[in-house]
N, C-alpha and C positions, 0 to 999 in steps of 0.2 A: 335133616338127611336129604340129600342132592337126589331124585327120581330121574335118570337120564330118557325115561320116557316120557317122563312129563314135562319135558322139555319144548317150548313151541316149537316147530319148524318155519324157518322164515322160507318165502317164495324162491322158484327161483328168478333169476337172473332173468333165464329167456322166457319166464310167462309175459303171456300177450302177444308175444314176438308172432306166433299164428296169425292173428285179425290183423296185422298190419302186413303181411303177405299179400300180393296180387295172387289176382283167381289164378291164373297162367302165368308160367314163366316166361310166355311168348311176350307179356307184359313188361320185363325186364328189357328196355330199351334203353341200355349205357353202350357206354363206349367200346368199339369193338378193336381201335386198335390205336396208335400213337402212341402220344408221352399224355398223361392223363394228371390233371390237380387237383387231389380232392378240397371241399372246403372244410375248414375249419372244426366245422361240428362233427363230421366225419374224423378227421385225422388231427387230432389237436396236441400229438404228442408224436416226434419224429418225422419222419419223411413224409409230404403229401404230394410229391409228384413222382408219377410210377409210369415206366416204359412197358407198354402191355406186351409186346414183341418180344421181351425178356421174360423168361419161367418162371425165373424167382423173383423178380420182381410185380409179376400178376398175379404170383402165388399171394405175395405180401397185401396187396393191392384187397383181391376178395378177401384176406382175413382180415384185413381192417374195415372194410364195406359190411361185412356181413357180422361182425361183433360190435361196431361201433354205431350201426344204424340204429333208428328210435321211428321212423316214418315210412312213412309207403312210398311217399317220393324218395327217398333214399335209397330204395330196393330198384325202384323203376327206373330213377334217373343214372345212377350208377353201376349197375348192374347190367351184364348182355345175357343174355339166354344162352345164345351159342356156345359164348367161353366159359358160363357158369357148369353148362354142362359136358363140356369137354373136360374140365379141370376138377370137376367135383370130388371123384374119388381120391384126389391128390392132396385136399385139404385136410386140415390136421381141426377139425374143431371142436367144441365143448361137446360129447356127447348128447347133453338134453338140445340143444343148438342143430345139431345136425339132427335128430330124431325129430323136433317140429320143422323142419326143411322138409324131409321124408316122408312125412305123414300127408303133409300140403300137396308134395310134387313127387309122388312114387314113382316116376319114370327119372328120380335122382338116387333112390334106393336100388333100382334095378340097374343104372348103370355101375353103381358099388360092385353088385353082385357079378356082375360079367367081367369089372377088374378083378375081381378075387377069382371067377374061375382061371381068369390069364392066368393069374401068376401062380396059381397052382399046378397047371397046365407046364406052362416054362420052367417049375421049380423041381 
């Protein structure tokens, strides 16, 4: 007989993803604008050159940065502070993903919050 709680749970995905965070998002010194290439271990599947000047093309850009990174240089060398956090409440990501984002850099949860009061506001 199958006990569905006695089942292990495997980890997830984004553990660890914390300790490889910079202290400071100020820390995130990527590109702030042009046509940008990721390399390889970043974007190994699709597109890896992205026009940052384009919405949806930067939209694409951090979700691939931010789900496919494994390093601290990956966060700092591809990453801006500025646009990470203009753009933040725009992205669409794994919950547990954005909740260790949040946790590290609460001045990216509290910009969540002031989009949600907008659009409550406007709605």
């Amino acid at each position: 007989m199958d006990d569905a709680g006695s089942t292990p749970k495997l980890p997830s995905r984004w553990a660890g993803v914390g300790a490889k965070l910079p202290v400071s998002l100020d820390l995130l010194a990527g590109p702030s604008g042009g046509v940008v290439e990721l390399p390889v271990d970043l974007a190994w599947s699709g597109d890896r050159c992205f026009d940052l000047a384009d919405p949806s093309q930067r939209y694409l850009y951090h979700m691939t940065v931010l789900t496919a990174a494994v390093t601290r240089e990956h966060y700092t060398r591809w990453l801006n502070a500025v646009l990470l956090r203009t753009d933040w409440d725009q992205l669409r990501l794994p919950r547990p993903l954005r909740a260790v984002w949040q946790e590290h850099f609460p001045e990216l949860a509290v910009a969540v919050e002031h989009a949600l009061r907008r659009s409550r506001a406007a709605g």
